[in-house]
N, C-alpha and C positions, 0 to 999 in steps of 0.2 A: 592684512588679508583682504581681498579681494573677494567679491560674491557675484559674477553676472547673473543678470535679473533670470535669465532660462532655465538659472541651474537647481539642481536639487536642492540649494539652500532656501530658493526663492520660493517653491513649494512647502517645503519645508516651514518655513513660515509661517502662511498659510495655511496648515495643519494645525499647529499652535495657537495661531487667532483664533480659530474653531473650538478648537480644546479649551482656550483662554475662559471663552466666550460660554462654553456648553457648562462648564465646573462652576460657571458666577452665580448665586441664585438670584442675584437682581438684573442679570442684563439677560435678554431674551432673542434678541436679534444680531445677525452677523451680513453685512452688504460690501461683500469688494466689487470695487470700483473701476474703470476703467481700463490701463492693462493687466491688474490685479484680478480683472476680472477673467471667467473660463471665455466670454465671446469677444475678449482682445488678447487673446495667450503671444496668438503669432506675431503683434508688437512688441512686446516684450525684448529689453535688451540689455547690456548692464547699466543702465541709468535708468532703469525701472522704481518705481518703487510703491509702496504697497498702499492703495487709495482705499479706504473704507469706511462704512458707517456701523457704530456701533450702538443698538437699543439697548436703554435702560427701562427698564419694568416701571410703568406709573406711579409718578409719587416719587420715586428713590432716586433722580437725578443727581440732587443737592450732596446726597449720601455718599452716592457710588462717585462721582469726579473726582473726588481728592485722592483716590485710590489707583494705581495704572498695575497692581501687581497681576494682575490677569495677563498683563501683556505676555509674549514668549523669550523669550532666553533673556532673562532678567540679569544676569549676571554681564551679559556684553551689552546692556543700553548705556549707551554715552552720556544723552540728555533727555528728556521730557520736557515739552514747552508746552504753555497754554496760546490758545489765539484765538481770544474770544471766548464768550460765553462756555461754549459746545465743543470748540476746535482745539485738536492737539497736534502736537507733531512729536514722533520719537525719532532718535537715531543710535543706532548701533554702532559698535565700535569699527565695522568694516566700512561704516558709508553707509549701510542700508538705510533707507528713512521711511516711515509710516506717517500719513500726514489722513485725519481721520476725525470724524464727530463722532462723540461719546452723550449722548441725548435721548430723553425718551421721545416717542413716537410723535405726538403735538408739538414739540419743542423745532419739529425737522417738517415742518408744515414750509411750502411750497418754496422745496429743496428740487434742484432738479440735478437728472441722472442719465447720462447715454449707457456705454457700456455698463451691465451690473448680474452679478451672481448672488442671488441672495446661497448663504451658507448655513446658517442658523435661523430659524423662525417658533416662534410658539404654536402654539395648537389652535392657534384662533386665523394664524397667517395674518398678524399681524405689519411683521417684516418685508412680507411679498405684497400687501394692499401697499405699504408705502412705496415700494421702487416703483410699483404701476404708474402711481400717482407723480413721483417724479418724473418719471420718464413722458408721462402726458404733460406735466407743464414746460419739461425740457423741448420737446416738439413744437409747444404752442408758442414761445419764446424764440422756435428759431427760424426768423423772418431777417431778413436786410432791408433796410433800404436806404439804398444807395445814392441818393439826390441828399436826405436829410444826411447820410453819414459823409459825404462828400463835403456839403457846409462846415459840419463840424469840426473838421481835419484844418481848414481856413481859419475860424474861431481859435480852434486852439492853438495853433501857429502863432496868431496873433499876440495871443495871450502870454502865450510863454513867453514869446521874444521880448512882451515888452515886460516881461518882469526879470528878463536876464540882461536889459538893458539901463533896467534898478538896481541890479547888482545879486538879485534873491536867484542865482543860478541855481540852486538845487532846487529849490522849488519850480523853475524854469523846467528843467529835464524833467522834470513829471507832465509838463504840458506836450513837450515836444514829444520824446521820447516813450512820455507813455500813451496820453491821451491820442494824439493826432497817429500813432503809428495806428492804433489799434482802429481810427474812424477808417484811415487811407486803407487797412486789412478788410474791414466788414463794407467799404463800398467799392472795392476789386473784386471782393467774393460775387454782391449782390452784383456791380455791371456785369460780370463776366462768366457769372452761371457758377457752379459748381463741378470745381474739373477734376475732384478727389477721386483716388483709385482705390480707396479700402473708406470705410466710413469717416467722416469729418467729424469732429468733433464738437456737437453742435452745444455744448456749452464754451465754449474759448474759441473763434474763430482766429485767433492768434496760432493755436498745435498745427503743425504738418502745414503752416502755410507756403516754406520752402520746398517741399515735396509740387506739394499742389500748383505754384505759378516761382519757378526756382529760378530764374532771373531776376524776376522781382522783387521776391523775395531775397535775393544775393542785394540788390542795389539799394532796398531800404534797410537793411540791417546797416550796408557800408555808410549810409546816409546818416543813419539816426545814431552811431560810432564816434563821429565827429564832435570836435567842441560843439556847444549847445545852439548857440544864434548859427555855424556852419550845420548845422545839422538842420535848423528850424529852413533854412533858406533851402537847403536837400530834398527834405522833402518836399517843400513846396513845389519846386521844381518837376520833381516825378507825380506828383497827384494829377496837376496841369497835363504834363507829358501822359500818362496812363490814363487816365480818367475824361479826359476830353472831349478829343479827337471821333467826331462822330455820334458824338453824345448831346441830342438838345437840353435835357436835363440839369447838365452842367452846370452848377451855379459860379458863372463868368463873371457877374457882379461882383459876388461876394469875394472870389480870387481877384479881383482886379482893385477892389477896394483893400483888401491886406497889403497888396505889394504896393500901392501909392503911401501905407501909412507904416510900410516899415522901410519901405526904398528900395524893394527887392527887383 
């Protein structure tokens, strides 16, 4: 069975985490997330899936974790997983997945939040001081800059290549692949302004960056695709080619010294 994120099921849901949530006497707060949230609905798609935080009533953390029956339709959860302290993820037996903190209020201290619907709150507003408060350090976090993130994409190039030239290829694809794509994304954003047509997602500058700059986007996903030293050399390539041209900023040293010390 199938469930797209639009449909009544996905509401449905939703209704259930609220219910989950209002029936528990230790948890107090309900915060959906992103397109879970009501002010990203029209995102929403079948690869949706349900982003949220849930408060635990002070003191009762330790208690209430070991416990997920609150969640909703108990009978179709595939898995429960822990990830981290606070973090969980569920999934359903259709593919739905819930991926959510279960924490009390202290615990989610400078947590940050774009899209958020608080759902449940105590009588103190509790739940709604916190999203504030994320959403303010979420803004104050989201700055580029693109000279420093332009170095690092060089740095980690380096790095990786020469540890996939040790042979620690999987560890490699974490440099290339992850680190360096993500510097090459946050210093495109910052050279190139903010070209989003609906809000950006200013925790992950990685979502919607094919939307936003979609050739580029098209040419480092095929880049970073490749074996890993093909991919490290990829992107190189494109950071130089995008990032450049026209740019005094440039750190032309720092690219100029990688590609003498990998032969690129």
């Amino acid at each position: 069975m199938t469930a797209p994120a639009g449909s009544a099921r996905f509401s449905a849901l939703s209704r259930g985490l609220a219910a989950g949530v209002e029936a528990h006497g230790d948890l107090i707060g309900l915060v959906l997330l992103g397109s879970a949230s009501e002010e990203a609905a029209h995102r929403r798609d079948e690869w949706s899936d349900h982003d949220f935080f849930a408060l635990i009533a002070d003191g009762r953390g330790a208690q209430v974790r070991p416990d997920l029956s609150w969640l909703p339709d108990q009978d179709d959860l595939a898995v429960t997983a822990r990830e981290g302290e606070i973090g969980f993820v569920a999934v359903y037996d259709d593919g739905h997945v819930f991926e959510f903190a279960l924490s009390e209020a202290a615990e989610l201290d400078g947590a940050v939040a774009g899209e958020a619907t608080v759902v449940v709150d105590d009588d103190r507003g509790t739940t709604a001081e916190l999203v504030a408060r994320a959403r303010a350090t979420a803004a104050a976090r989201d700055r580029f800059d693109p000279e420093n993130d332009a170095a690092l994409v060089f740095v980690k190039l380096l790095l990786g290549t020469g540890r996939a030239r040790r042979g620690e290829v999987l560890n490699a694809g974490q440099f290339v692949r992850g680190a360096a794509v993500i510097h090459l994304v946050r210093a495109i954003r910052g050279r190139f302004g903010d070209r989003s047509t609906t809000r950006r997602d200013i925790i992950d500058p990685l979502r919607r960056f094919e939307r936003d700059f979609p050739e580029w986007g098209a040419r480092i996903a095929e880049a970073a695709s490749a074996p890993v030293e093909d991919a490290a050399r990829g992107l190189y390539d494109l950071a130089r080619e995008i990032l450049e041209p026209g740019w005094d900023a440039f750190p032309a040293r720092a690219a100029d010294a990688v590609a003498r010390r990998l032969g690129f």
